[in-house]
N, CA, C and O atoms as a Tripos MOL2 file, in Angstrom:
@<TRIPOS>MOLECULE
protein
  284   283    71     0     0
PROTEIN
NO_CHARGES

@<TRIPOS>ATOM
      1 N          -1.4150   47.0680   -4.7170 N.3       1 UNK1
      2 CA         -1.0020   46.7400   -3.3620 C.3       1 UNK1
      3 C          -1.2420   45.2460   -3.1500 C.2       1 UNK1
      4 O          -2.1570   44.7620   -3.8160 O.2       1 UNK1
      5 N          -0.5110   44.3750   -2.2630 N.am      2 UNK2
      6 CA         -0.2130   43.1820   -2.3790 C.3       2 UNK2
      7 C          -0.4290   43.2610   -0.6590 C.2       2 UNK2
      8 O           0.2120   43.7920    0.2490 O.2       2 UNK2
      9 N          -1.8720   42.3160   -0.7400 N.am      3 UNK3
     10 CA         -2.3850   41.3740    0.9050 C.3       3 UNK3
     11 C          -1.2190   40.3810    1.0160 C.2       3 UNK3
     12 O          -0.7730   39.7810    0.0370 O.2       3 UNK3
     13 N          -0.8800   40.2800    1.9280 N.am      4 UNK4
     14 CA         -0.5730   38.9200    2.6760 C.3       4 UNK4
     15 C          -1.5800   38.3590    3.4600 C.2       4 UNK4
     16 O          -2.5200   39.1530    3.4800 O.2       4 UNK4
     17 N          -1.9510   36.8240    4.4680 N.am      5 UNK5
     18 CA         -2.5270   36.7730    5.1280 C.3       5 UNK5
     19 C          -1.7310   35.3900    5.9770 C.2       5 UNK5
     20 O          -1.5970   34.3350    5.3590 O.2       5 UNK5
     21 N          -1.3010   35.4980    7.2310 N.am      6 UNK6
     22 CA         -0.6610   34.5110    7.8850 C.3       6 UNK6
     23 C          -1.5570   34.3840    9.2380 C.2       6 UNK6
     24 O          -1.8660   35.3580    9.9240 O.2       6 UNK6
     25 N          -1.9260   33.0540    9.5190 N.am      7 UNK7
     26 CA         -2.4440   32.5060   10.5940 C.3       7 UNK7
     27 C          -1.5570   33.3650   11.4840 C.2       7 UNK7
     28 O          -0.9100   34.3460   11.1180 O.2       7 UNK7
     29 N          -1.6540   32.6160   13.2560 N.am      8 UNK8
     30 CA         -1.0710   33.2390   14.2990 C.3       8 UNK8
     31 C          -0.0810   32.1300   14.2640 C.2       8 UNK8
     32 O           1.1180   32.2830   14.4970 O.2       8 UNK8
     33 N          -0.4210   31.4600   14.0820 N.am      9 UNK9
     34 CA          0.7000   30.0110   13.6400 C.3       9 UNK9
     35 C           1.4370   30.4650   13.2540 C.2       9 UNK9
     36 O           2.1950   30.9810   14.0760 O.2       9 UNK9
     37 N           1.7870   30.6300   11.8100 N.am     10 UNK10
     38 CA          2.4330   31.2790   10.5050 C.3      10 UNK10
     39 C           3.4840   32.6440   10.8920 C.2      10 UNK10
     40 O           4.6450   32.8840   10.5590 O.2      10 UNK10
     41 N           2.6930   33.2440   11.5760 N.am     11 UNK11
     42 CA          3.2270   34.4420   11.9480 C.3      11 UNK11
     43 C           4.2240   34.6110   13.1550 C.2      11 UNK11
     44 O           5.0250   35.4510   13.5650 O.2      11 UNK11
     45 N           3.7640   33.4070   13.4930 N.am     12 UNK12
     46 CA          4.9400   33.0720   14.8490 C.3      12 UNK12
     47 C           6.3770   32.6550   14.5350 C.2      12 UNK12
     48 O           7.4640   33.0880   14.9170 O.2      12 UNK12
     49 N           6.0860   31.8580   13.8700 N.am     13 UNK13
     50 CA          6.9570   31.0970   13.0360 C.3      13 UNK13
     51 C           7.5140   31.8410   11.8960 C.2      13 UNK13
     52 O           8.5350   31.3440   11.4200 O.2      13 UNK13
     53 N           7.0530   32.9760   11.3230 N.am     14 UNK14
     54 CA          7.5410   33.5230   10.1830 C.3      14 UNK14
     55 C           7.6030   34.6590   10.5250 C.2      14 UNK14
     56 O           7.6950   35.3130    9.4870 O.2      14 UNK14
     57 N           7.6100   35.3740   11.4560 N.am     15 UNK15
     58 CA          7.9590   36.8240   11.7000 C.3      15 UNK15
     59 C           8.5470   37.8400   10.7900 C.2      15 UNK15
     60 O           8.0310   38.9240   10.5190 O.2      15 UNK15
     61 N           9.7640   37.3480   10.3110 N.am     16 UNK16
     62 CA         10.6420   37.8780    9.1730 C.3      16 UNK16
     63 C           9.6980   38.1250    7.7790 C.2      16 UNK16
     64 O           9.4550   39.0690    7.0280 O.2      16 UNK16
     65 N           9.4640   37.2540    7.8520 N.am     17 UNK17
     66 CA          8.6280   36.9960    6.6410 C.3      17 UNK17
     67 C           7.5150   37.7510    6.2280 C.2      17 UNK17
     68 O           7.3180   38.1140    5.0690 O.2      17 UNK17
     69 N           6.6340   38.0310    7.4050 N.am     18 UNK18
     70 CA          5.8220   39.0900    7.3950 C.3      18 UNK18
     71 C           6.1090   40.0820    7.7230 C.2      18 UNK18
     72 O           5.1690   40.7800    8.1040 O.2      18 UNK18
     73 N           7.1340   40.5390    7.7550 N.am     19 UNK19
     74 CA          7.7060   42.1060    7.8280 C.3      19 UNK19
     75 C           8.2740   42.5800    6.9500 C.2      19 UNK19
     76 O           8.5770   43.7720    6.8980 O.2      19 UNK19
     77 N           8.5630   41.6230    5.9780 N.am     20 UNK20
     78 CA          9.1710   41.8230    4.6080 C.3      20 UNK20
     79 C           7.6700   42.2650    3.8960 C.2      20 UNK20
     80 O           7.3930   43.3180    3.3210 O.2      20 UNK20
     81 N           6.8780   41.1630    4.1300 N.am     21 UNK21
     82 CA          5.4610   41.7050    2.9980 C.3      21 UNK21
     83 C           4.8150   42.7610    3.5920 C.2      21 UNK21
     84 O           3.8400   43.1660    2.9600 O.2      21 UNK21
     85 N           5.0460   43.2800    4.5360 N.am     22 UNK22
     86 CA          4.5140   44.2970    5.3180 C.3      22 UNK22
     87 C           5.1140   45.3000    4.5720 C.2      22 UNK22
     88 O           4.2890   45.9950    3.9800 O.2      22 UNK22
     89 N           6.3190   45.6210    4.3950 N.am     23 UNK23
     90 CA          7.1250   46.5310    3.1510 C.3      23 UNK23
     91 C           6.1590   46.4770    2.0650 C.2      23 UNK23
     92 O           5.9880   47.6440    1.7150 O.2      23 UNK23
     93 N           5.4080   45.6610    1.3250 N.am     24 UNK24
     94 CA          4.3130   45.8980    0.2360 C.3      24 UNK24
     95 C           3.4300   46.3040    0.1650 C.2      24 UNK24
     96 O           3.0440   47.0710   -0.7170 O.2      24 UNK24
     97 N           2.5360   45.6990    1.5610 N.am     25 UNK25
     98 CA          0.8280   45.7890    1.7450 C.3      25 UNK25
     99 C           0.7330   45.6590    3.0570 C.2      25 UNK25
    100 O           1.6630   45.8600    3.8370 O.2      25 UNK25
    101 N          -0.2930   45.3470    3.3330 N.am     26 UNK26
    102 CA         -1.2140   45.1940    4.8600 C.3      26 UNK26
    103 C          -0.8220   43.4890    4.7030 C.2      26 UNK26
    104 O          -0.8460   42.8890    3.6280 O.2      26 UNK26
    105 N          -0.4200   42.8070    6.1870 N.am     27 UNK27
    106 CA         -0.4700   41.8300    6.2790 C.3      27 UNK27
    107 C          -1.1430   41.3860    7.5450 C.2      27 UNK27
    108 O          -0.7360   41.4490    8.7060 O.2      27 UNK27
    109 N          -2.4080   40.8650    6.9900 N.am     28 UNK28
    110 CA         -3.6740   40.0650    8.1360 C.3      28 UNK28
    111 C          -3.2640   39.1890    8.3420 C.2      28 UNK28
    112 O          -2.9260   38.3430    7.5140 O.2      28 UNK28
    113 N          -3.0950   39.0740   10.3910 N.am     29 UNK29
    114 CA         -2.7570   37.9200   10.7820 C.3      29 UNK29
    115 C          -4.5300   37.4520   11.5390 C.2      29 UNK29
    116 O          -5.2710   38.1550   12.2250 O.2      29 UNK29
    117 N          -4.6980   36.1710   11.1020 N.am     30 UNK30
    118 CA         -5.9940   35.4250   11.1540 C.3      30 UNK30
    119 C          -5.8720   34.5720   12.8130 C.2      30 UNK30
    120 O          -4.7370   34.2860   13.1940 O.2      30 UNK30
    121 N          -6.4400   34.4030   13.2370 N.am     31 UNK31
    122 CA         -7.1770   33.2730   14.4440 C.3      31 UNK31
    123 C          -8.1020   32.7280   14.2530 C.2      31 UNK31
    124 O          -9.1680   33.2870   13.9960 O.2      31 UNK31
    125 N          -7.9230   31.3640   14.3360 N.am     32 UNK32
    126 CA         -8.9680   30.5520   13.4440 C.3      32 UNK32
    127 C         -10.1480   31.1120   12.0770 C.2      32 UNK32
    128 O         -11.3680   31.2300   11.9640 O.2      32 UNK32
    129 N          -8.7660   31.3740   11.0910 N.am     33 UNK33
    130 CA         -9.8760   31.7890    9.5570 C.3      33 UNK33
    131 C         -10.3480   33.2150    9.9220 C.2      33 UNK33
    132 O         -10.6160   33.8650    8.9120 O.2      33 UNK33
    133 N         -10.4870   33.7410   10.8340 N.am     34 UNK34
    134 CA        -10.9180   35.4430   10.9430 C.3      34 UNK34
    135 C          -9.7330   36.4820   11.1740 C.2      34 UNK34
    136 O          -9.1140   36.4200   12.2360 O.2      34 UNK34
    137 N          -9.4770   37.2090   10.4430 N.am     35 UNK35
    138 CA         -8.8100   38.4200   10.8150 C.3      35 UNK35
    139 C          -8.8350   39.3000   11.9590 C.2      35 UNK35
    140 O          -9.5450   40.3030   11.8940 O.2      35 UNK35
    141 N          -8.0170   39.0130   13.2200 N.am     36 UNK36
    142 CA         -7.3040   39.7050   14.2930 C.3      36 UNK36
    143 C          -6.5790   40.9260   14.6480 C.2      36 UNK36
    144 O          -6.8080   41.5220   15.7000 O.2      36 UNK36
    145 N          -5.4550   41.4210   13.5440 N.am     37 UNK37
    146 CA         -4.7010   42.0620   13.4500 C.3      37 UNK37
    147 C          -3.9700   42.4090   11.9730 C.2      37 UNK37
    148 O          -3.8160   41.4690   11.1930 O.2      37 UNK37
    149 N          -3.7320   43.1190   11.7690 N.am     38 UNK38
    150 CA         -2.8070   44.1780   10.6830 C.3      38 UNK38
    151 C          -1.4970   44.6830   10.8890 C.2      38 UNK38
    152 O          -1.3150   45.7520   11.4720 O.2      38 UNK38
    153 N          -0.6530   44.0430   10.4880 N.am     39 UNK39
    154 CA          0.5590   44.6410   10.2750 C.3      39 UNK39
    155 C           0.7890   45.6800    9.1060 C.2      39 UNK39
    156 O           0.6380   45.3450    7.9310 O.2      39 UNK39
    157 N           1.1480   46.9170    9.4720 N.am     40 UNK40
    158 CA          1.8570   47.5570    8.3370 C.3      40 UNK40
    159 C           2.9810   48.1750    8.6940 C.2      40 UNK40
    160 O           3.3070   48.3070    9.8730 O.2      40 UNK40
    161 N           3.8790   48.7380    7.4030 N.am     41 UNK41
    162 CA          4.7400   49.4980    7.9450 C.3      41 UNK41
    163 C           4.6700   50.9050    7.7900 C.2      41 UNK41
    164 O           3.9710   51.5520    7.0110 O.2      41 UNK41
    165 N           5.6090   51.3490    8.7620 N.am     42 UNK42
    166 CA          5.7300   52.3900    9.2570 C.3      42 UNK42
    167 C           5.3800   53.6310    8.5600 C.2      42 UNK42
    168 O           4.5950   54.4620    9.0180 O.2      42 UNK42
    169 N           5.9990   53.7330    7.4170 N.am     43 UNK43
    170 CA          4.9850   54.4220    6.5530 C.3      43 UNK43
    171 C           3.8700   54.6480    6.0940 C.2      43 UNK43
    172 O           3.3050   55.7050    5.8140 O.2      43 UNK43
    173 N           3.5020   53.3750    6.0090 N.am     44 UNK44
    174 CA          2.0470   53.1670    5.6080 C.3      44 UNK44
    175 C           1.1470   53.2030    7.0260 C.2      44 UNK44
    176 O          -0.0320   53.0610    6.6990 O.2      44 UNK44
    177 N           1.2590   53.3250    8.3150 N.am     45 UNK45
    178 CA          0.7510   53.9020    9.1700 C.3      45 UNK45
    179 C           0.8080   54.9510    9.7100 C.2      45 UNK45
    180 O           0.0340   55.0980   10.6560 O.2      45 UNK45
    181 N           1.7130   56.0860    9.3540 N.am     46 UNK46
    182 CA          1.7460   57.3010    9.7280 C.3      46 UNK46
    183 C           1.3950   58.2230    8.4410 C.2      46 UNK46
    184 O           1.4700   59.4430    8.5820 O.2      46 UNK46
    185 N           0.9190   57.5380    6.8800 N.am     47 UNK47
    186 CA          0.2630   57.8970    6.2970 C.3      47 UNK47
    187 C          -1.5810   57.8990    6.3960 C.2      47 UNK47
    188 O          -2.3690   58.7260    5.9360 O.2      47 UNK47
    189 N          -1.8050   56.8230    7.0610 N.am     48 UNK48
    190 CA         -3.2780   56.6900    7.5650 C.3      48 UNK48
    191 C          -3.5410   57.3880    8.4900 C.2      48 UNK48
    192 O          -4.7030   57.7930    8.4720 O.2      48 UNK48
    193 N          -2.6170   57.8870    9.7570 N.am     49 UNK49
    194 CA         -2.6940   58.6860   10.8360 C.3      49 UNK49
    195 C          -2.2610   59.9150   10.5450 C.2      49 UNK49
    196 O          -2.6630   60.6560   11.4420 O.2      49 UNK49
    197 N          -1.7290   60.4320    9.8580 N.am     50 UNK50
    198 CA         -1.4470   61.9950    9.6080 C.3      50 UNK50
    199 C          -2.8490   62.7100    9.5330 C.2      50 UNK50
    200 O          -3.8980   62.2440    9.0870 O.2      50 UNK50
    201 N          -2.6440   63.8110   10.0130 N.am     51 UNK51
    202 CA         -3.7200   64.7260   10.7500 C.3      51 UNK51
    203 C          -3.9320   65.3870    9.3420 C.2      51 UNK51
    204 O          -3.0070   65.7700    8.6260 O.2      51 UNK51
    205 N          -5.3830   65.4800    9.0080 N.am     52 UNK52
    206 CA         -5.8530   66.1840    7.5790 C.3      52 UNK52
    207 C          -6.7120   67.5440    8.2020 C.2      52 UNK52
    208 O          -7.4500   67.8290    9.1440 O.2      52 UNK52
    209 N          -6.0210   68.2310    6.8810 N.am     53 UNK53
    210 CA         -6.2850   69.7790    6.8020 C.3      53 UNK53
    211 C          -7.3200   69.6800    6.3610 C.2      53 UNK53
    212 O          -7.6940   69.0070    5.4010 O.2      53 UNK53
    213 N          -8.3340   70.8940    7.5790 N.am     54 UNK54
    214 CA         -9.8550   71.1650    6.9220 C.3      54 UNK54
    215 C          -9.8170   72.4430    6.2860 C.2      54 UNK54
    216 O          -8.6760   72.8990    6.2080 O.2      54 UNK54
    217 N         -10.7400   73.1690    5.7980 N.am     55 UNK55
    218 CA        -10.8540   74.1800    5.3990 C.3      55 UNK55
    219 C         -10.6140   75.6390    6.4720 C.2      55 UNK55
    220 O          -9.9870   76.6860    6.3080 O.2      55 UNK55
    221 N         -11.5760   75.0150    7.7760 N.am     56 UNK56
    222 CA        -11.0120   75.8520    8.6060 C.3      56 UNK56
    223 C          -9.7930   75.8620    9.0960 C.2      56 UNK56
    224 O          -9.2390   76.8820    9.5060 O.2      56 UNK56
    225 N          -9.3810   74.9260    9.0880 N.am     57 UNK57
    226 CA         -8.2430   75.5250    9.5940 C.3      57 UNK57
    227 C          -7.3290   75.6420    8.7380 C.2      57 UNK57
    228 O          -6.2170   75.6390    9.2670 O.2      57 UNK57
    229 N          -7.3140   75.7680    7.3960 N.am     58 UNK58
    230 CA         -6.2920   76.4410    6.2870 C.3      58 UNK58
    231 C          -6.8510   77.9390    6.5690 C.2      58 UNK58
    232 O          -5.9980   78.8200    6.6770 O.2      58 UNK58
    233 N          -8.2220   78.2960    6.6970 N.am     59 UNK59
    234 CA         -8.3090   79.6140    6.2940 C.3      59 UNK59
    235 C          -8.1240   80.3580    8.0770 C.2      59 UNK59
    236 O          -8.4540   81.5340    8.2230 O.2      59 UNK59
    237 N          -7.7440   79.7850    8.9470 N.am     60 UNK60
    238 CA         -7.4050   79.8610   10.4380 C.3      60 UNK60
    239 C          -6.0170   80.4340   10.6160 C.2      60 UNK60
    240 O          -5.8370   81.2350   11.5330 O.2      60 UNK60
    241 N          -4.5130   79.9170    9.4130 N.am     61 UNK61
    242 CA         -3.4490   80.3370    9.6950 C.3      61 UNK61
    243 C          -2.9190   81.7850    9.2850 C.2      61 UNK61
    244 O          -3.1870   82.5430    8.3530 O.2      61 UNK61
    245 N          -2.3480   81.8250   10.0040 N.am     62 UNK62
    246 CA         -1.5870   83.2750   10.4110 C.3      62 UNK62
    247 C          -0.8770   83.6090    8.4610 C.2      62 UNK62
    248 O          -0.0250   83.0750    7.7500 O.2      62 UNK62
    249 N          -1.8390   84.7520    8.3180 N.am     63 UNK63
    250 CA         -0.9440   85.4340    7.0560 C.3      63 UNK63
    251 C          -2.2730   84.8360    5.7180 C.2      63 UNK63
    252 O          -2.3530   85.0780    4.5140 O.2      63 UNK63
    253 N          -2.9700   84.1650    6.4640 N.am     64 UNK64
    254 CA         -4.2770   83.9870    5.0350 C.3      64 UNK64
    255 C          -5.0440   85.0130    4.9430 C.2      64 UNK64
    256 O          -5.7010   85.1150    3.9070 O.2      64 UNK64
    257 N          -5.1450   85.7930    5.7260 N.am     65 UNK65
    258 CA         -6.0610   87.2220    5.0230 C.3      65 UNK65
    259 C          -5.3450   88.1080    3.9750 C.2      65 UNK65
    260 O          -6.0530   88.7820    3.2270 O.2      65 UNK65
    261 N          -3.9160   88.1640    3.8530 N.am     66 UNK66
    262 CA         -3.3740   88.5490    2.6210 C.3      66 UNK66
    263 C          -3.3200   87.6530    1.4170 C.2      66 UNK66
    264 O          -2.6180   87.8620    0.4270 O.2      66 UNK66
    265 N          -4.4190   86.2650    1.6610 N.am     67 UNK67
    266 CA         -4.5400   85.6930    0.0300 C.3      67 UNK67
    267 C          -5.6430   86.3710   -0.4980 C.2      67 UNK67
    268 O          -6.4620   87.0460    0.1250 O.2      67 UNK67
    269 N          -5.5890   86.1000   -1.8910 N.am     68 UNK68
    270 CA         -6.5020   86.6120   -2.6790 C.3      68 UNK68
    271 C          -7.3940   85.4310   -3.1700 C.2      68 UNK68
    272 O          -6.9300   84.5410   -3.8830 O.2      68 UNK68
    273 N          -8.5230   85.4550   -2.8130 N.am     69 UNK69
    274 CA         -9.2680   84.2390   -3.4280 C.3      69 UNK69
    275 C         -10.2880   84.5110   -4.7940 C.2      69 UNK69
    276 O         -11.0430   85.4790   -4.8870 O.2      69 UNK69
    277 N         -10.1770   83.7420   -5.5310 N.am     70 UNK70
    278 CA        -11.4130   83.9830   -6.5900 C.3      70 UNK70
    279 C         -12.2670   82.8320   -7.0090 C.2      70 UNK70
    280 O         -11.6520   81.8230   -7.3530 O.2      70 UNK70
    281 N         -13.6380   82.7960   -7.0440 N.am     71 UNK71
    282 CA        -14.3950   81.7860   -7.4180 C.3      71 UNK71
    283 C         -14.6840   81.1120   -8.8140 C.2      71 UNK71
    284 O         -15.4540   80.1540   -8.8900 O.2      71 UNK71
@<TRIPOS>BOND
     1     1     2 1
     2     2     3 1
     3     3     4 2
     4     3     5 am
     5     5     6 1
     6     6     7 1
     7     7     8 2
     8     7     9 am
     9     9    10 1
    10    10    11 1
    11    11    12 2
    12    11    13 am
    13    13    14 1
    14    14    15 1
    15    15    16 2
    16    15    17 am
    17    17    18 1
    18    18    19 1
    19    19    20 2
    20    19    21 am
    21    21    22 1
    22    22    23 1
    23    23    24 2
    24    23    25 am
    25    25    26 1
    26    26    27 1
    27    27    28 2
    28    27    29 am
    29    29    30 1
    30    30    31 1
    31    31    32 2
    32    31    33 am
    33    33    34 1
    34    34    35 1
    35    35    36 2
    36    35    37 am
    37    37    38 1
    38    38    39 1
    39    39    40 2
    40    39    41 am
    41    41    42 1
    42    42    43 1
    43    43    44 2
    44    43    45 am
    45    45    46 1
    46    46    47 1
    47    47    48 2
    48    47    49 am
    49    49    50 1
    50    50    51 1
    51    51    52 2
    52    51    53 am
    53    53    54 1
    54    54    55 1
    55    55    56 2
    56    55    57 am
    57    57    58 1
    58    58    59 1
    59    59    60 2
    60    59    61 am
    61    61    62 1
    62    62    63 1
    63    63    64 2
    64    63    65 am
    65    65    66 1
    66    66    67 1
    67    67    68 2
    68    67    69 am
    69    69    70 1
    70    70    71 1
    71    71    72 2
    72    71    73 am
    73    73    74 1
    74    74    75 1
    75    75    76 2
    76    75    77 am
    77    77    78 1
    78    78    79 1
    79    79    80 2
    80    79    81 am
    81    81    82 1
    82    82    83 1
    83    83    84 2
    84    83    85 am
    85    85    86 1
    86    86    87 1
    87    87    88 2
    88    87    89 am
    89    89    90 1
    90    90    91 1
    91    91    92 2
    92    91    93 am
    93    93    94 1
    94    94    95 1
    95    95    96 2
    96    95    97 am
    97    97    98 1
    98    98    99 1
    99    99   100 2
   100    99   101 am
   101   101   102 1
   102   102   103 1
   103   103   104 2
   104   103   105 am
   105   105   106 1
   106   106   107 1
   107   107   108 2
   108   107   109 am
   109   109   110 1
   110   110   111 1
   111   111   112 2
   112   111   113 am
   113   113   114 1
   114   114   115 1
   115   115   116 2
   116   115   117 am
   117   117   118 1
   118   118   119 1
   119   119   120 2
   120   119   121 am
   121   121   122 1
   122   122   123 1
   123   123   124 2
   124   123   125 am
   125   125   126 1
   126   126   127 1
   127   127   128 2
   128   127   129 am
   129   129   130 1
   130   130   131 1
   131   131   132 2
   132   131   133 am
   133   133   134 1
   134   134   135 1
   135   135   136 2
   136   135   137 am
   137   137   138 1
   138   138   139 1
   139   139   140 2
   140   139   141 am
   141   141   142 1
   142   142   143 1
   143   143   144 2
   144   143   145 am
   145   145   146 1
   146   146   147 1
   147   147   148 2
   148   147   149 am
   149   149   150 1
   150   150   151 1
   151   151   152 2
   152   151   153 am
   153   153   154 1
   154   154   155 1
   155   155   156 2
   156   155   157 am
   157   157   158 1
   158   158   159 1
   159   159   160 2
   160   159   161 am
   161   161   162 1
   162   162   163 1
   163   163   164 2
   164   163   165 am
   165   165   166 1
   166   166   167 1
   167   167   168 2
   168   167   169 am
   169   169   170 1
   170   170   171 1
   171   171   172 2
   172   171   173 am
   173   173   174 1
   174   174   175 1
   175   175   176 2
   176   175   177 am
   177   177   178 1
   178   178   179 1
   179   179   180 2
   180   179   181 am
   181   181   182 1
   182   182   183 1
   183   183   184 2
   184   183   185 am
   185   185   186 1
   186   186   187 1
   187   187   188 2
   188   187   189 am
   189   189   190 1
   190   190   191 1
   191   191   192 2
   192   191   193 am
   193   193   194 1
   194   194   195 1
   195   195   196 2
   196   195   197 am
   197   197   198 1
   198   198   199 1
   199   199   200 2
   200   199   201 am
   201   201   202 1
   202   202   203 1
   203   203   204 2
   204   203   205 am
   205   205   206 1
   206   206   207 1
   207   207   208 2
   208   207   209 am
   209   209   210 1
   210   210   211 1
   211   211   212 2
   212   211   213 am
   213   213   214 1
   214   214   215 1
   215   215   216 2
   216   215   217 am
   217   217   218 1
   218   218   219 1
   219   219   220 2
   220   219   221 am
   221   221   222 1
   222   222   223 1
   223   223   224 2
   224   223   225 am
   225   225   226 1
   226   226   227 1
   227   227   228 2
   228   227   229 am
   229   229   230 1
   230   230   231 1
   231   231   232 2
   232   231   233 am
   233   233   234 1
   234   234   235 1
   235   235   236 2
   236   235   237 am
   237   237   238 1
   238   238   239 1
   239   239   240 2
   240   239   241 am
   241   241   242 1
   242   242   243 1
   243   243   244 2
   244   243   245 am
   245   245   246 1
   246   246   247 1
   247   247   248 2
   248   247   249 am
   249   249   250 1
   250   250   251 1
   251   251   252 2
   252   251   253 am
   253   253   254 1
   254   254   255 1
   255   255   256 2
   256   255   257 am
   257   257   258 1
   258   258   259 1
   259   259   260 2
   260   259   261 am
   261   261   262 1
   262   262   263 1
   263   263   264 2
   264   263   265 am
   265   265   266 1
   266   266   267 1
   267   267   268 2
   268   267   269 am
   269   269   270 1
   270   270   271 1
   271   271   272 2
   272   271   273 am
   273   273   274 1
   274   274   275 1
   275   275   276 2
   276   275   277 am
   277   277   278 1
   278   278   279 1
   279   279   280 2
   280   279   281 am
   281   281   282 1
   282   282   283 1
   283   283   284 2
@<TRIPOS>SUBSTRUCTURE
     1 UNK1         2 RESIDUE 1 A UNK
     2 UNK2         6 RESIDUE 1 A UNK
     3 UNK3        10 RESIDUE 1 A UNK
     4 UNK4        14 RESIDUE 1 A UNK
     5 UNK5        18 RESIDUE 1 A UNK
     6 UNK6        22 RESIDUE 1 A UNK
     7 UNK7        26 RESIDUE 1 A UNK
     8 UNK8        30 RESIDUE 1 A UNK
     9 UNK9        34 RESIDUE 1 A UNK
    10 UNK10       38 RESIDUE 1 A UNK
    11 UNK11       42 RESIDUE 1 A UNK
    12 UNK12       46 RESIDUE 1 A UNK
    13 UNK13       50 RESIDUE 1 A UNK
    14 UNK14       54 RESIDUE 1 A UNK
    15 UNK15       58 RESIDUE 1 A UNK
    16 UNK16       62 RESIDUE 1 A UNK
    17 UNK17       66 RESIDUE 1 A UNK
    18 UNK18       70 RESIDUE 1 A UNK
    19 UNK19       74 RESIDUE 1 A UNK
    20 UNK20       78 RESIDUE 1 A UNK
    21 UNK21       82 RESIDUE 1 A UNK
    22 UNK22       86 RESIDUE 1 A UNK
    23 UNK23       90 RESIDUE 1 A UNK
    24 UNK24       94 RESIDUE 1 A UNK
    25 UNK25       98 RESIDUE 1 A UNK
    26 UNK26      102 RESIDUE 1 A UNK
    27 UNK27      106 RESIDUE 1 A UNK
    28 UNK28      110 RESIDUE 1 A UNK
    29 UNK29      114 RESIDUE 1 A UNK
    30 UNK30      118 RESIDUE 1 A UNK
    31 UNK31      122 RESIDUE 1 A UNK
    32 UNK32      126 RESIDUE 1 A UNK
    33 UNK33      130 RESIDUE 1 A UNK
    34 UNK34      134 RESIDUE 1 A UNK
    35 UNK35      138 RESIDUE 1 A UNK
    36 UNK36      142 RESIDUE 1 A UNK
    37 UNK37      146 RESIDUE 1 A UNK
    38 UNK38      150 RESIDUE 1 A UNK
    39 UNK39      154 RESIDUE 1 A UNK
    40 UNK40      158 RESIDUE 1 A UNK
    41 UNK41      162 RESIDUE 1 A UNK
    42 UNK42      166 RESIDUE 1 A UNK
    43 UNK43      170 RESIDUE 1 A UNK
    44 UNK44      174 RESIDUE 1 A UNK
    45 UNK45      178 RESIDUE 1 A UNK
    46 UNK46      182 RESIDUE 1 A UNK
    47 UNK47      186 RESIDUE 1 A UNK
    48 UNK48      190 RESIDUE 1 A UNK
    49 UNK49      194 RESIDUE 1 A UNK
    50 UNK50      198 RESIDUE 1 A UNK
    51 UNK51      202 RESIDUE 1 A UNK
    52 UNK52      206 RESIDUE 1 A UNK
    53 UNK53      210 RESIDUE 1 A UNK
    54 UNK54      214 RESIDUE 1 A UNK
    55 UNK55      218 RESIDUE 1 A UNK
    56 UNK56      222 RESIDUE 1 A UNK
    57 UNK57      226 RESIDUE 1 A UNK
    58 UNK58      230 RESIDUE 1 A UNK
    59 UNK59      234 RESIDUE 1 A UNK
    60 UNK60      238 RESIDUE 1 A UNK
    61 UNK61      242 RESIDUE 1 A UNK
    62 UNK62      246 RESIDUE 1 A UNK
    63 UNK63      250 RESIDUE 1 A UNK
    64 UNK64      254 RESIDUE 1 A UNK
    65 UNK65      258 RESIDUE 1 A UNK
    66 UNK66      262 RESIDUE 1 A UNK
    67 UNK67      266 RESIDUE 1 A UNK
    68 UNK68      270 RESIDUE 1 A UNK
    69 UNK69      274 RESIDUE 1 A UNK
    70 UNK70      278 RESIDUE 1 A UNK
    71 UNK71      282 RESIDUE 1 A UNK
């Protein structure tokens, strides 16, 4: 995976530009030398936000008492 990192300067001015590298990686936009914000795309944020399956609630859905489990 491939960082970018563009000032607020940079990013003003290059918008395009960081939406293209945003297609690769995470692109940190900085304010004075510190990291502010993260651009990613769309994929790559509704892969970080997708809701993860626990155990309970796999063994919670409708029709799991007819699995067969073995240890």
């Amino acid at each position: 995976m491939t960082i970018a990192i563009f000032s607020s300067s940079e990013f003003r001015l290059h918008v395009a530009r960081a939406k293209k590298a945003a297609g690769i990686g995470p692109v940190f936009i900085t304010d004075h030398g510190k990291p502010t914000h993260v651009l990613l795309s769309i994929e790559e944020y509704r892969r970080l936000t997708k809701p993860r399956r626990n155990i309970a609630d796999a063994l919670a859905m409708p029709g799991v008492e007819d699995c067969e489990c073995s240890s």
